[in-house]
C-alpha positions as CSV (number, residue, x, y, z in Angstrom):
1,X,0.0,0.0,0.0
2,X,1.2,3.6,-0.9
3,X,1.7,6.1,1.6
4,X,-0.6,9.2,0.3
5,X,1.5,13.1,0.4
6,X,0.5,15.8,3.0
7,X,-1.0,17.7,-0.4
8,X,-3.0,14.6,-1.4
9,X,-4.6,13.7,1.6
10,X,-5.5,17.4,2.2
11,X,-7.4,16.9,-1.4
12,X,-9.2,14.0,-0.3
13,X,-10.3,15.2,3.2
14,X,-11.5,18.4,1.7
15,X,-9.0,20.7,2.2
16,X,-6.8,22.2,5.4
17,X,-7.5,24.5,7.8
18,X,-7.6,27.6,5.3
19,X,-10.9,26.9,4.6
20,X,-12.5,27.5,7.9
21,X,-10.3,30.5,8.4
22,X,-12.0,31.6,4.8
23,X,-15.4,30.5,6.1
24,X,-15.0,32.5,9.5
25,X,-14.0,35.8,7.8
26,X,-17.0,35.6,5.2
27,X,-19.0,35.2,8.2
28,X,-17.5,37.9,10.7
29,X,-18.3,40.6,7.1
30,X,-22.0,39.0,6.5
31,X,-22.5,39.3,10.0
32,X,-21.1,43.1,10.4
33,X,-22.9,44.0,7.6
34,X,-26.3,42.7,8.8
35,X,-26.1,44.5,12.4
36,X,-25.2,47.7,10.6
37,X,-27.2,50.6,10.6
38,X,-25.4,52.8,7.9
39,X,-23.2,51.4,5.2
40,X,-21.8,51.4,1.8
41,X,-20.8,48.5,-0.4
42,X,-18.9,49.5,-3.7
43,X,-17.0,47.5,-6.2
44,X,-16.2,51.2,-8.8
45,X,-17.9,50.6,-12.5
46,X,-20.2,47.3,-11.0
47,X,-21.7,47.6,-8.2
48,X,-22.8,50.3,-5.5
49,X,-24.8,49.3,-2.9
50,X,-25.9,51.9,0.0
51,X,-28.6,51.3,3.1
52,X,-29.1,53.2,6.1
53,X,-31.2,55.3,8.4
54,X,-31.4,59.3,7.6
């Protein structure tokens, strides 16, 4: 039986530990941006997104 690489068993368990880091920051902005009261979102030329109370 072959011993698998670091890289290859990574692949086959779904990936390391950069993925929850990845999933944890996406979470911390949706969640900041959901408990905001004022805010802007803007990617320039695409998309401009603005929401808040005045």
């Amino acid at each position: 039986m072959y011993e698998l690489s670091e890289e290859k068993m990574r692949s086959l368990n779904g990936g390391g530990p950069m993925k929850y880091i990845v999933y944890a920051l996406l979470g911390a902005a949706f969640y900041r941006l959901w408990r905001s009261k004022r805010g802007r979102i803007s990617l320039p030329k695409i998309i401009t997104i603005e929401w808040g109370n005045d």
